[in-house]
C-alpha positions as CSV (number, residue, x, y, z in Angstrom):
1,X,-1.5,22.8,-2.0
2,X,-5.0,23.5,-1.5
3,X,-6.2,21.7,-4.0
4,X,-4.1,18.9,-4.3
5,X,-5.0,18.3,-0.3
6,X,-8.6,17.9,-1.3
7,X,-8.1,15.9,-4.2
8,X,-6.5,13.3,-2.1
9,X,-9.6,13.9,0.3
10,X,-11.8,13.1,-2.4
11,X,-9.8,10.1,-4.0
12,X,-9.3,8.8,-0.1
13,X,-13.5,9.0,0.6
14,X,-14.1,7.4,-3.1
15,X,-12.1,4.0,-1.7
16,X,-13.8,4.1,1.3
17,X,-17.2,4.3,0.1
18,X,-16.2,2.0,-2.6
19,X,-15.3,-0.5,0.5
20,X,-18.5,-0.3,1.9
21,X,-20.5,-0.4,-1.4
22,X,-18.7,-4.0,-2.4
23,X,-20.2,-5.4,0.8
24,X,-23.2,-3.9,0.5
25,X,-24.0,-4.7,-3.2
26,X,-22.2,-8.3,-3.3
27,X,-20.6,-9.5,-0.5
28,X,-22.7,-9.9,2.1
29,X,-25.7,-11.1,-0.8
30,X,-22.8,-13.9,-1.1
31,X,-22.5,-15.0,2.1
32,X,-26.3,-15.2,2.7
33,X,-26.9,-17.4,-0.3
34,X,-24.1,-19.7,1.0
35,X,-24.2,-22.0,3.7
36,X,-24.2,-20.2,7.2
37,X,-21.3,-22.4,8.6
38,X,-19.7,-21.3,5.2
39,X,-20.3,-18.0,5.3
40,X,-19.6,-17.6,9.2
41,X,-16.3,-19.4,8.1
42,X,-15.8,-16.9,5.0
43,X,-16.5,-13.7,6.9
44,X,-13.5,-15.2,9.5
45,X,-11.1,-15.3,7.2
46,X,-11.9,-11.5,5.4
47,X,-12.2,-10.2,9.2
48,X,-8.7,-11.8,9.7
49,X,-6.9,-10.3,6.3
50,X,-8.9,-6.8,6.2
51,X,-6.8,-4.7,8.0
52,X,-3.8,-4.3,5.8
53,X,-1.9,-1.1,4.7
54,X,-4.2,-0.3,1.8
55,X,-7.3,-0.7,4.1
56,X,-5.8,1.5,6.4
57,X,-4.4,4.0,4.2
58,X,-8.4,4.9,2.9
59,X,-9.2,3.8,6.3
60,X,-7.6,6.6,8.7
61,X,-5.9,8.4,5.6
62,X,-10.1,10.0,4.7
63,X,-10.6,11.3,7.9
64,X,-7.5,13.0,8.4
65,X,-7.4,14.0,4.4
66,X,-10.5,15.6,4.8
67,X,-10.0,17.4,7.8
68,X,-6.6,18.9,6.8
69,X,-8.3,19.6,3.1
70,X,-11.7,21.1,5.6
71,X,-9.0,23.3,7.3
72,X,-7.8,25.0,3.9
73,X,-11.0,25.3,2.4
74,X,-12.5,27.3,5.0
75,X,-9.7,29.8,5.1
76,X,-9.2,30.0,1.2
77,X,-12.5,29.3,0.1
78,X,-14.7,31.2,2.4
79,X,-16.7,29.9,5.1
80,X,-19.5,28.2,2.7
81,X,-17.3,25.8,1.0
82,X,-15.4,25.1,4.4
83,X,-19.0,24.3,6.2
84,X,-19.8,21.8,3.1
85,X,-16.2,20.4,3.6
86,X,-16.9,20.2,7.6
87,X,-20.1,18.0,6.7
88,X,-17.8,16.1,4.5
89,X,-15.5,15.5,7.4
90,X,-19.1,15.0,9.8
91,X,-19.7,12.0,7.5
92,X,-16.9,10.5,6.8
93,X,-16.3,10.2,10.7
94,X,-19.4,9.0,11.2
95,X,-18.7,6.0,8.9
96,X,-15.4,5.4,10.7
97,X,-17.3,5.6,14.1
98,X,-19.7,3.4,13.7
99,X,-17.1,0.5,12.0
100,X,-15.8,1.1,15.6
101,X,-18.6,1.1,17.6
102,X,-20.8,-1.3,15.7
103,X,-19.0,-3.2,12.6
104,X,-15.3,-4.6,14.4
105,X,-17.2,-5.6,17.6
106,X,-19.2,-7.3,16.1
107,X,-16.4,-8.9,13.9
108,X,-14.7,-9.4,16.5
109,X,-17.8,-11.4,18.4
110,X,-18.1,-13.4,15.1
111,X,-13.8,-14.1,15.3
112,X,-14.5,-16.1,18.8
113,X,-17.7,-18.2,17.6
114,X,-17.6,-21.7,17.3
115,X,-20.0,-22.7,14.7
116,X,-20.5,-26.1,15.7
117,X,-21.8,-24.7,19.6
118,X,-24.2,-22.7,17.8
119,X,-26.9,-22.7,15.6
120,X,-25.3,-21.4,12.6
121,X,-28.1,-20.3,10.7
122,X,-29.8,-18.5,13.2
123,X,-25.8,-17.1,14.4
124,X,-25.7,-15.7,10.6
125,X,-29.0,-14.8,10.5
126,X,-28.0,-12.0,13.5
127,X,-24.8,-11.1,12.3
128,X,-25.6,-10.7,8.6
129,X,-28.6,-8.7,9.5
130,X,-27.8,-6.2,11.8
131,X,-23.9,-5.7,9.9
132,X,-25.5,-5.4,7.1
133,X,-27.6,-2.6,7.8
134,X,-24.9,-0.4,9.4
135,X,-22.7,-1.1,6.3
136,X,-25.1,0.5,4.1
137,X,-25.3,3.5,6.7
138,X,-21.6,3.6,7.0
139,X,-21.6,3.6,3.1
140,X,-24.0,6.0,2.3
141,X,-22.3,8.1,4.8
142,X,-19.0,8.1,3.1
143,X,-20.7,7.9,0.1
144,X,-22.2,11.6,1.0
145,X,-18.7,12.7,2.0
146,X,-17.6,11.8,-1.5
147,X,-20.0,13.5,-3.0
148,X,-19.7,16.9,-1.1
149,X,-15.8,17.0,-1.7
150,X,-16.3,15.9,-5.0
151,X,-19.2,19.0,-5.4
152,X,-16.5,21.2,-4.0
153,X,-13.8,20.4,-6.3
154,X,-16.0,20.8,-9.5
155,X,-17.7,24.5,-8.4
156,X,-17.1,26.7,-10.2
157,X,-13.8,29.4,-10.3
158,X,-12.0,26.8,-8.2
């Protein structure tokens, strides 16, 4: 049970750094090279269709996979492998906390702008940068927490 627990923790963390990384390595390099009001438009419409039962299931399923998987590692494994798993768990929160604090505000900011009472490019211009750069922290975060539970599952007499 233990194991199969932190394979799903591993396979759950791999999708949700997997999100992060399309947006960091292509989507969001697409929307700047298209039009602002385009991409303002474009970033709408995947805010509006993102959160869906396979988001979600990577989405909240990580966290909780990882701390039930955190859990059984530290009393079967000893407390070395449970303190790696706990980091896990340390990052892949931190990648869900700041989508919450940082990421769906401002998606949700971006949901209620009317491009044509704004200056699109420079409305862009702030969103793009500033999302951008907590999507790559989010994603190397969860991106760490994969790798860690990944380490884990490879060691040696597991």
């Amino acid at each position: 049970m233990t194991r199969l627990l932190h394979l799903v923790s591993v396979l759950l963390l791999g999708l949700l750094a997997g999100f992060f990384y399309a947006y960091s390595n292509s989507v969001m390099w697409g929307l700047d090279d298209s039009a602002p009001e385009a991409a303002i438009a474009a970033m709408q419409g995947i805010n509006r269709v993102v959160r869906n039962p396979l988001f979600a299931a990577s989405f909240f399923g990580a966290p909780l996979a990882t701390t039930v998987a955190a859990a059984f590692l530290w009393r079967r494994a000893g407390a070395a492998a449970g303190l790696v798993a706990v980091l896990a768990l340390a990052l892949c929160l931190l990648a869900v906390g700041i989508t919450a604090v940082v990421n769906v505000p401002m998606n949700e900011a971006l949901a209620a702008l009317d491009p044509a009472a704004v200056d699109p490019a420079q409305a862009w211009s702030d969103y793009s940068e500033r999302w951008t750069f907590w999507n790559h922290v989010r994603f190397a975060a969860s991106l760490l927490a994969f790798a860690l539970m990944t380490i884990l599952a490879l060691r040696p007499g597991r």
